[in-house]
C-alpha positions as CSV (number, residue, x, y, z in Angstrom):
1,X,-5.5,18.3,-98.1
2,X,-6.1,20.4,-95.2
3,X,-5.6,20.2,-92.1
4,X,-6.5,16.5,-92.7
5,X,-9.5,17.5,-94.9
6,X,-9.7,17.0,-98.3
7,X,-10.7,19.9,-100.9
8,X,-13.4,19.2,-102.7
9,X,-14.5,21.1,-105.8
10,X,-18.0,22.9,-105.9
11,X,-20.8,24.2,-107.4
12,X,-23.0,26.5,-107.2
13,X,-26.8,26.1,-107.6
14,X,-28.8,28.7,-109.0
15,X,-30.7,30.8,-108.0
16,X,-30.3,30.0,-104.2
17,X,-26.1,30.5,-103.9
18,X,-26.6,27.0,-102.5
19,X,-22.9,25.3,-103.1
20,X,-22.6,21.6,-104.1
21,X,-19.8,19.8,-103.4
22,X,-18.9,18.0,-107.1
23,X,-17.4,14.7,-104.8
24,X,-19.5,13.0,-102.4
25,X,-20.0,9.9,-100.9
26,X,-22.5,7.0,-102.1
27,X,-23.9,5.0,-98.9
28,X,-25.2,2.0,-101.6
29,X,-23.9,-1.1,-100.5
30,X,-25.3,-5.0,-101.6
31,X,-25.7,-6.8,-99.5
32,X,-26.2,-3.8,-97.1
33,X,-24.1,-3.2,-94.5
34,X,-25.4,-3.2,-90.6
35,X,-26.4,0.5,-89.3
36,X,-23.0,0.7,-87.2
37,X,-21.0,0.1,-90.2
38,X,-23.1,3.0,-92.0
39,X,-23.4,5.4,-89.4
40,X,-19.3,4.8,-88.9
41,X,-18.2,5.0,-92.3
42,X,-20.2,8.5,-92.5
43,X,-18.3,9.7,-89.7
44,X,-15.3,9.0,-90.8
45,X,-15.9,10.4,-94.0
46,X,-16.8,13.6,-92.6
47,X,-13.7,13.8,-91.2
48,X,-11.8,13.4,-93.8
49,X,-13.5,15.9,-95.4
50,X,-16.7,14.4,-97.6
51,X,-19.9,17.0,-97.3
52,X,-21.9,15.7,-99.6
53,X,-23.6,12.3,-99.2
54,X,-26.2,10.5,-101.2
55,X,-28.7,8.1,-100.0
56,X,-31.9,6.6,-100.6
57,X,-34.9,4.3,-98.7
58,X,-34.1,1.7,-100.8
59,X,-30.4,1.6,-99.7
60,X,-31.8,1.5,-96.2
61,X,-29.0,4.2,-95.4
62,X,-31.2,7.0,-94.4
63,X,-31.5,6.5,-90.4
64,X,-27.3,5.9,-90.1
65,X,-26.8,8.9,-92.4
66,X,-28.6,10.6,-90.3
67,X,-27.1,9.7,-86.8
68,X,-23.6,10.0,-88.0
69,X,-24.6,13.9,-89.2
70,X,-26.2,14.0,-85.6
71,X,-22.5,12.4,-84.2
72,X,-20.7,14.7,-86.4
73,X,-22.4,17.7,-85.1
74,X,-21.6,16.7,-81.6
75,X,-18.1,16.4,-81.8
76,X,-17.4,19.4,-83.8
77,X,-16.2,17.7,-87.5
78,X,-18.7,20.2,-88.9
79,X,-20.7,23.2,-87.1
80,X,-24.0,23.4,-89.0
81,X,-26.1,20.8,-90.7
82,X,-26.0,23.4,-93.7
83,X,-22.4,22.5,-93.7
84,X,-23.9,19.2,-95.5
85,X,-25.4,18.5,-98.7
86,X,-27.2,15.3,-98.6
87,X,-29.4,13.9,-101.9
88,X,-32.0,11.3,-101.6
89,X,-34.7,9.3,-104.2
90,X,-37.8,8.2,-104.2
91,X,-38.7,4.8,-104.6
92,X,-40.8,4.0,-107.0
93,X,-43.7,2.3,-105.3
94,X,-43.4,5.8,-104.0
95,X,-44.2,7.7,-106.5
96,X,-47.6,7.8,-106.9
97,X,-49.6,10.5,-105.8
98,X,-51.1,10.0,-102.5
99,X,-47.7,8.4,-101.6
100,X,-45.0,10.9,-102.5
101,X,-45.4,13.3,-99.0
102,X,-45.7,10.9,-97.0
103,X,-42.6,8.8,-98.3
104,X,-40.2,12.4,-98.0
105,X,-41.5,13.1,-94.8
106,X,-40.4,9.7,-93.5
107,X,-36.9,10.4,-95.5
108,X,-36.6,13.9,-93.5
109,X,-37.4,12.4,-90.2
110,X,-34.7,10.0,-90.3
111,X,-32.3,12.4,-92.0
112,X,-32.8,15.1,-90.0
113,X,-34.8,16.2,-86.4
114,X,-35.6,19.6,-87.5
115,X,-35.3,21.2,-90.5
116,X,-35.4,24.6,-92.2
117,X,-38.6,25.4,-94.3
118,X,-36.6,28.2,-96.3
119,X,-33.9,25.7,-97.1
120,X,-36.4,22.9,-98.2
121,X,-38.3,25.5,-100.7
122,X,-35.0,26.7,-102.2
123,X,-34.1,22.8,-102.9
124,X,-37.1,22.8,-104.8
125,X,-37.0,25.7,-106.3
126,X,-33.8,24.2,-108.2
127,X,-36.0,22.3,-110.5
128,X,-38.1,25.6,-111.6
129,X,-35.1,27.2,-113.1
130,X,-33.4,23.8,-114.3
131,X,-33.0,24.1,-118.1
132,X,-31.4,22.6,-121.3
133,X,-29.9,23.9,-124.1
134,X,-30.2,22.7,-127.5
135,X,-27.1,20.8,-127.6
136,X,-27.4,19.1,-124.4
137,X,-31.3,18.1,-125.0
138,X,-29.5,16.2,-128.4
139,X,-27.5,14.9,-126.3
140,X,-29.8,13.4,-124.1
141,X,-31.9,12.9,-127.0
142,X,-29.2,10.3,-128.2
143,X,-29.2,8.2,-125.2
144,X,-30.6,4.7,-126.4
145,X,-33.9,4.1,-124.0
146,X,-35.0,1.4,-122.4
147,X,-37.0,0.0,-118.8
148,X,-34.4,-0.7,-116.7
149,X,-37.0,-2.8,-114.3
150,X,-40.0,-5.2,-115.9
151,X,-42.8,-3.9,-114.7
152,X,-44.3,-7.0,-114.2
153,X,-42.5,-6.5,-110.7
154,X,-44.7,-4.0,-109.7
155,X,-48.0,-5.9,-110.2
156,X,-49.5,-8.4,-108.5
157,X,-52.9,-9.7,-107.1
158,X,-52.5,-8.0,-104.0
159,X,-51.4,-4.5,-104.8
160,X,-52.1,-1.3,-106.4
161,X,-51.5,-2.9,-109.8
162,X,-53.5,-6.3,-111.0
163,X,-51.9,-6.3,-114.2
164,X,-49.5,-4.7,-116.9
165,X,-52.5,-2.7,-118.1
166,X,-53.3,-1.1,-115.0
167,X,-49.6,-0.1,-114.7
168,X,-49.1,1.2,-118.2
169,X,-49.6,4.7,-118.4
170,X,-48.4,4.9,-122.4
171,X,-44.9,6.6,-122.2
172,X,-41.6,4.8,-121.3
């Protein structure tokens, strides 16, 4: 440790430089925890020295991830935002196509109150140069598959989805 701060391997992300921190912090919690709790343990974490945190709507983490980076800013435990690397999912009622902008925006406003347009495209642009090799695609290849949620779930009378059918798009 330094200076109270722990070292923390990283990363780097092609092609933007970007660097990772390989240890981060998981805001998860069931049954979830109040926004204080959230919002404090980030802080704290910070100071010790986490920079990378992950979060997701579903966790309902967003919002105190986001104050604490705001509270960490203000007292000085870190001097940028870019000091930060914070992940975040899509739900999947989400993720349908009139749904998925809308569903990030709301993520960034309560992650962040301004943002950088230049770091947002190189996030993306991650993906466009992701790639396998052979031995890692049998790898992956190996893993046994299977739904990890019935997707009876996601139909009902009311919603999007009346029935399996409708939900079924032919590909697990």
């Amino acid at each position: 440790m330094e200076g109270g701060r722990a070292r923390i391997p990283v990363a780097t992300l092609e092609p933007s430089g970007r660097r990772m921190p390989l240890f981060g912090m998981g805001t998860a919690v069931y049954p979830f925890a109040a926004a204080e709790a959230a919002r404090t343990a980030v802080v704290h974490a910070i100071r010790l020295g986490y920079r990378h945190f992950d979060t997701a709507a579903i966790y309902q983490s967003e919002q105190p991830l986001g104050e604490a980076i705001a509270e960490a800013l203000s007292q000085g435990l870190v001097t940028s935002r870019d000091e930060l690397f914070v992940t975040t999912k899509l739900w999947c009622r989400d993720a349908h196509r009139d749904l998925v902008v809308p569903a990030l925006k709301n993520c960034l406003s309560l992650l962040v109150k301004s943002f950088n347009m230049k770091r947002m495209e190189e996030n993306l642009d991650i993906f466009d140069h992701w790639e396998l090799n052979e031995e890692e695609l049998h790898m992956i290849s190996q893993i046994p598959q299977s739904k990890s949620i019935p997707g009876f779930q996601f139909c009902s009378c009311d919603g999007q989805y009346k029935s399996l059918a409708e939900l079924w798009d032919g590909e697990i």
